[in-house]
C-alpha positions in Angstrom: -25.7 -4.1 -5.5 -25.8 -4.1 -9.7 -22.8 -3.1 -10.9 -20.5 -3.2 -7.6 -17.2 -5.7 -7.7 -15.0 -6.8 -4.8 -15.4 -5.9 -0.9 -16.1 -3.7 2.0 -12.8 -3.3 3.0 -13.5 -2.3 6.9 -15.8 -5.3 7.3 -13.5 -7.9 6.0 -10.5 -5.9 8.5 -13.3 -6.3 10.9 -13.4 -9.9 10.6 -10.3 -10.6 10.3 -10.3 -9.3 13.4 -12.7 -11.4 15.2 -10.8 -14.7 13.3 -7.3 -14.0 14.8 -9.4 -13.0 18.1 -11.2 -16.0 18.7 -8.0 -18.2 17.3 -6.1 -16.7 20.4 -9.1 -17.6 22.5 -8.8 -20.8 21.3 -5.2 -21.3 22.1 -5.8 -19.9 25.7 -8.3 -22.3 26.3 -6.4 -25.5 25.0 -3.2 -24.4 27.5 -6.2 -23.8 30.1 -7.6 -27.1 29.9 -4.4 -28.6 29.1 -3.1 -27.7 32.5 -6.6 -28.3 34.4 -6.3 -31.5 33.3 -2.7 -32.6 34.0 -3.1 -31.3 37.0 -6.7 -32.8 38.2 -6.3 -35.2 41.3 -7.2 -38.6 39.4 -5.3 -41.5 39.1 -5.6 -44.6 37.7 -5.7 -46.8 33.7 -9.0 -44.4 32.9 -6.8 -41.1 34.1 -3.8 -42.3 31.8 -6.1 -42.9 28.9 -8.1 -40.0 28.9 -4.7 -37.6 29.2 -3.5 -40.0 26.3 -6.4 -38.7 24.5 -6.3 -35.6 24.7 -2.6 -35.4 24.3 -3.1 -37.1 21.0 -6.2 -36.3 19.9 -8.0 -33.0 21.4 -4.9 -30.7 21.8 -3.6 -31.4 18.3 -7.2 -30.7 17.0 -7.9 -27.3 19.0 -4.4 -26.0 17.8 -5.3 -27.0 14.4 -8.6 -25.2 14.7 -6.7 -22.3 16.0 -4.0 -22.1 13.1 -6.5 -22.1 10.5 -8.5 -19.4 12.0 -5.2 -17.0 11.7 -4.4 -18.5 8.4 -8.2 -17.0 7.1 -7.4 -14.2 9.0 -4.2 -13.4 7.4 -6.0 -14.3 4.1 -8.6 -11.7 4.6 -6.2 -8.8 5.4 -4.3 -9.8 2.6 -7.7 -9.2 0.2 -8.2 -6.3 2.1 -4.9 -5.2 1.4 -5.4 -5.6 -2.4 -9.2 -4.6 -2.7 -7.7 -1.4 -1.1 -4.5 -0.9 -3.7 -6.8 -1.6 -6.3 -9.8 0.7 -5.3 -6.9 3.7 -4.8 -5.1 2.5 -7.7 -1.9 4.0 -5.8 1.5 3.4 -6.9 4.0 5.3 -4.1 6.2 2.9 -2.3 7.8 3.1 1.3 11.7 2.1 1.8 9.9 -1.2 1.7 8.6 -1.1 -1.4 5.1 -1.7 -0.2 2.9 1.0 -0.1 2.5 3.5 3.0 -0.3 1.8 4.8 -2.4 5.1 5.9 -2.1 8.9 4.6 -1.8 11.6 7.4 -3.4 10.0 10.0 -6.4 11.3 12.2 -7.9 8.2 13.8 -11.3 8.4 15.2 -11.6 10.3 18.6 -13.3 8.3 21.8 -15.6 11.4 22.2 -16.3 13.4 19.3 -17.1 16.3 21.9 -13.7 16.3 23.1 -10.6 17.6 20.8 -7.2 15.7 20.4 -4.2 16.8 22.6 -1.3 18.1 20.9 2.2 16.2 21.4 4.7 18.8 21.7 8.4 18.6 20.9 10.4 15.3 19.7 9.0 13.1 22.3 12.0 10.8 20.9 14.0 12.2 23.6 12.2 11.1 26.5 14.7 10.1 29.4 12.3 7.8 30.9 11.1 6.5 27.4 12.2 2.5 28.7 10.8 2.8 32.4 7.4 0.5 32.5 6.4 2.7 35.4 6.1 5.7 33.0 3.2 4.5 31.4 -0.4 5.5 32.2 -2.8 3.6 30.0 -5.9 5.7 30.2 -9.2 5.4 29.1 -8.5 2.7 25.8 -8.5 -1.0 26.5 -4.8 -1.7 24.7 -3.4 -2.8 28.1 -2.1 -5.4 25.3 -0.6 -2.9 23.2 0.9 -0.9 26.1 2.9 -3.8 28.1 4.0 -5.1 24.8 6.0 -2.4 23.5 7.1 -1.4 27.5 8.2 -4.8 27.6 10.0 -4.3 24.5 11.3 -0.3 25.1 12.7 -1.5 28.8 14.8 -4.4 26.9 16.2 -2.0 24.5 16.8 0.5 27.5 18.6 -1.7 29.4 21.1 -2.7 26.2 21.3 0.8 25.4 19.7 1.0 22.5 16.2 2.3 22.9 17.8 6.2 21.6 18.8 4.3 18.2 15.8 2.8 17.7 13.3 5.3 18.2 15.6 7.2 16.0 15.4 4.8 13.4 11.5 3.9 14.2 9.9 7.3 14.5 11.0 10.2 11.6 9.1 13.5 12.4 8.2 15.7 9.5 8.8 19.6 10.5 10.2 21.5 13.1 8.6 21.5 15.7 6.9 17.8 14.1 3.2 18.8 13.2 3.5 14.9 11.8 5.2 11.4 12.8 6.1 8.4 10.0 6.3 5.3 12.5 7.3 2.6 11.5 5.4 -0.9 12.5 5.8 -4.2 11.1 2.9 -6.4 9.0 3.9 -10.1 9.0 7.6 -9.0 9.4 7.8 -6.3 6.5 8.4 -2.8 7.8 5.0 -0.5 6.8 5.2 3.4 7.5 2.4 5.0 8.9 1.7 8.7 9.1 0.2 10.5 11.6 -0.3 13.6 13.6 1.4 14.9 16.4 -1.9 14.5 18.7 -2.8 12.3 21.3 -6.5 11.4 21.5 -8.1 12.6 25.3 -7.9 9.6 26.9 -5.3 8.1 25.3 -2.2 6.6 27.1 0.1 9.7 29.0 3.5 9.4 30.8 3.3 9.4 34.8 3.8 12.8 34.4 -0.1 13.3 32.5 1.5 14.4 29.5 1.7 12.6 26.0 5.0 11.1 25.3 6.6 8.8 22.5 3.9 6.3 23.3 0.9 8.5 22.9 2.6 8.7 18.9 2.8 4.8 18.8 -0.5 4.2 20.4 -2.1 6.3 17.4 0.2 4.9 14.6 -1.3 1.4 16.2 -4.5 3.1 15.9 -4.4 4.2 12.6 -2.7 0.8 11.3 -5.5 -1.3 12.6 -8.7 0.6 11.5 -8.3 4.2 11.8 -9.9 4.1 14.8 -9.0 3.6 18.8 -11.6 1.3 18.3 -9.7 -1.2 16.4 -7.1 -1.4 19.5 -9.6 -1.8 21.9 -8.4 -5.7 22.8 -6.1 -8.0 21.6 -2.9 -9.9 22.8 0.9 -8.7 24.0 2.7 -11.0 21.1 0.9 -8.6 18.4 1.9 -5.7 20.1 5.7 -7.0 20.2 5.8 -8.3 16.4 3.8 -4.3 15.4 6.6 -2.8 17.2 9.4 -5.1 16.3 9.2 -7.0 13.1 10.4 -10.3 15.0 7.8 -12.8 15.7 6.7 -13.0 19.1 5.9 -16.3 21.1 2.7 -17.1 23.0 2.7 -19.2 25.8 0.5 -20.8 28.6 1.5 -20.8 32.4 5.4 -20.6 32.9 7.5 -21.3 35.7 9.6 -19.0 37.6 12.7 -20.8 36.0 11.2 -20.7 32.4 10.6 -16.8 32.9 14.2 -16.6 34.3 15.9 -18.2 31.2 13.9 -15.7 28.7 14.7 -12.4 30.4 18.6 -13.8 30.7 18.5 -14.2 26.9 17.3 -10.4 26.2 13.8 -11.0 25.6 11.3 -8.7 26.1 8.1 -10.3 28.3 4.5 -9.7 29.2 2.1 -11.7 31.0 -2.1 -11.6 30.9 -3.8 -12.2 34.0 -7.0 -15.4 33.7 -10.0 -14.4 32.3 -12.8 -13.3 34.1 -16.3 -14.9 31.9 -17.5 -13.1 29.5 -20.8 -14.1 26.7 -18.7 -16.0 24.4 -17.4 -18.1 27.0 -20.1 -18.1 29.0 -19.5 -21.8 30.3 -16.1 -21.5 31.1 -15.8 -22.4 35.0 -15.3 -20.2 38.2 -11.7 -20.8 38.8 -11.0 -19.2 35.5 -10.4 -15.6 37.3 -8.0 -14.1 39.3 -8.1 -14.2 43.1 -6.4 -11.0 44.7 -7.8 -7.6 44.6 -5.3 -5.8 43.6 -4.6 -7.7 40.3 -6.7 -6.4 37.1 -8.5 -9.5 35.4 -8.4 -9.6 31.4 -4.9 -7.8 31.4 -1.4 -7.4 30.5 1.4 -6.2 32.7 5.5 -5.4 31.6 7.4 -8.3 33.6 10.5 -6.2 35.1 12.3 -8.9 37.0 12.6 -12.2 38.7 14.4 -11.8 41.9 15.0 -12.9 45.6 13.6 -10.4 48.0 14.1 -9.9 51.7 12.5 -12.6 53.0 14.4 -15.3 51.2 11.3 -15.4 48.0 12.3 -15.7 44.6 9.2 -13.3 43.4 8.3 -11.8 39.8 8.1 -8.0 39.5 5.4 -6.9 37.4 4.4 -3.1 36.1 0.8 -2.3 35.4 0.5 0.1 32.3 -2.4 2.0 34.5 1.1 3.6 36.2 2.4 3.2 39.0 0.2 4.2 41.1 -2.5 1.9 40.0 -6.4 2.4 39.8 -9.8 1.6 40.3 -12.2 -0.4 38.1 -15.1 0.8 37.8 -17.6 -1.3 40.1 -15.0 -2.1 42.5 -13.9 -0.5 45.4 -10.2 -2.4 45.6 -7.3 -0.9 44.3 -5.5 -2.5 41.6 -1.5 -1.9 42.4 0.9 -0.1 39.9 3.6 -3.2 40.5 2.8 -6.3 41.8 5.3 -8.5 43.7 4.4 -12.2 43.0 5.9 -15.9 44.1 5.3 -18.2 42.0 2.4 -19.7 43.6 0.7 -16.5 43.5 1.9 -15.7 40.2 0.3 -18.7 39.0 -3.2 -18.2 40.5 -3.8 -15.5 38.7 -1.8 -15.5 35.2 -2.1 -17.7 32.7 -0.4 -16.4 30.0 3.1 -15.4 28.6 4.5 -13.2 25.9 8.1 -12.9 24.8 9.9 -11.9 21.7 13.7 -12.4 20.8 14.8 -8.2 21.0 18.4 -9.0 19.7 
């Protein structure tokens, strides 16, 4: 176009996006094949060699692959960043000193036909604001998003210290709040994001079925991302943790029980994805990558609540699934998905491949 300088600042969001999407992919199938093949039943000098190989060669190479697709992507949100300061030419600072990410926010509803719900009161007070079991995800695919921060809001519970930090986190502007500043985190640095005291239909409730703090953070995500549900529709428990935190979150294949243990003991906050199910972009990917009980949701996140001994003798993992406790029903399926699972490790295993933790303290 004659005459027009610089960027479409939602498409180069957008593929951003897709780059730090598809880098994540690529780091979940390195740990994937990593642990197919240190695991496959061959022995011998070719076996030792080709594990040398891929040790040495292939891993390193995929990571590297991986790394530089979040490098671009960080490079693109950082244009974006600027090609947006420069086209508003605004100059107000947060307590920062960057500029407030979003004005009044109204992200995009899921059905234009049906209005937003109002979130009454200062939902800061919540008495059950830290219990995993008092989330019910709805109709928006940020299982991700969900689990993350419950992982991180039952850690904070459980050191007393979830009142302070919502206090510190979420300001509300009038009495009752017609508005929320919440404040997330961008690469570490805190970014206030404005938006109303509404909940989209469909958007995540407490067990209750009414909105609650997280039906505020779920829109701030919302409106940080994109300014749409949209733009949270998918993406990985570690992002969730460093939005909400600040601190940055680690990402890690398969874990053992002992591994899982040792992070909870240290006060960090932990979610875990279920295998993938194929979809078109991995198309190839074999059979065994998907879960094999019924009542475990493929492409997921769940809040991990414990490692304990039960009756029987079992050390088992407790996890919460942000559908709530009482679970649900894809659609397609006739088998209900459970609201808390109760896993050894060998069934834990079969059907999760991946853990998130970040360092609360």
């Amino acid at each position: 176009m004659a005459g027009f300088y610089g960027a479409d600042i939602a498409q180069l969001r957008a593929l951003a996006k897709t780059m730090s999407r598809h880098s994540e992919r690529m780091t979940s199938l390195s740990v994937e094949l990593g642990h197919l093949i240190n695991n496959a039943p061959w022995d011998g000098r070719d076996a030792v060699m080709f594990k040398a190989k891929w040790d040495s060669e292939h891993r390193p190479m995929l990571k590297k692959v991986s790394n530089e697709l979040q490098n671009q992507a960080k490079e693109l949100i950082r244009n974006a960043d600027e090609q947006d300061k420069s086209s508003s030419g605004s100059s107000g600072s947060d307590r920062s000193g960057r500029g407030d990410s979003n004005p009044p926010g109204d992200p995009g509803p899921l059905d234009p036909d049906k209005p937003d719900v109002d979130v009454p009161g200062d939902v800061r007070k919540d008495p059950d604001a830290g219990d995993p079991s008092d989330i019910n995800q709805g109709q928006i695919g940020d299982c991700w998003l969900l689990a993350g921060i419950g992982s991180v809001a039952q850690v904070l519970e459980r050191e007393g210290k979830l009142d302070e930090f919502l206090e510190e986190h979420m300001r509300p502007v009038g009495d009752p709040p017609t508005h929320w500043v919440v404040t997330l985190y961008e690469d570490g640095e805190p970014v206030e994001v404005t938006v109303e005291a509404k909940s989209v239909d469909g958007g995540v409730r407490g067990a209750d079925g009414e909105p609650n703090w997280l039906s505020i953070y779920e829109r701030a995500a919302a409106e940080h991302r994109g300014g749409s549900y949209d733009d949270i529709d998918g993406g990985f428990s570690n992002e969730a943790m460093e939005l909400m935190t600040g601190q940055s979150a680690d990402k890690d294949g398969e874990l053992n029980f002992d591994d899982i243990e040792d992070k909870l003991s240290d006060g960090q906050a932990i979610s875990v994805g279920t295998e993938d199910v194929k979809d078109d972009d991995f198309d190839w990917v074999w059979e065994s990558d998907e879960v094999n009980r019924t009542d475990v949701v493929p492409n997921h996140a769940y809040v991990v609540v414990d490692v304990k001994t039960n009756d029987d003798g079992e050390k088992v993992i407790v996890l919460a699934n942000p559908w709530g406790p009482s679970g649900g029903y894809m659609e397609g399926d006739d088998d209900l998905k459970s609201g808390t699972l109760e896993l050894t490790e060998d069934e834990y295993k079969e059907n999760f491949d991946s853990v998130y933790s970040v360092d609360v303290k």
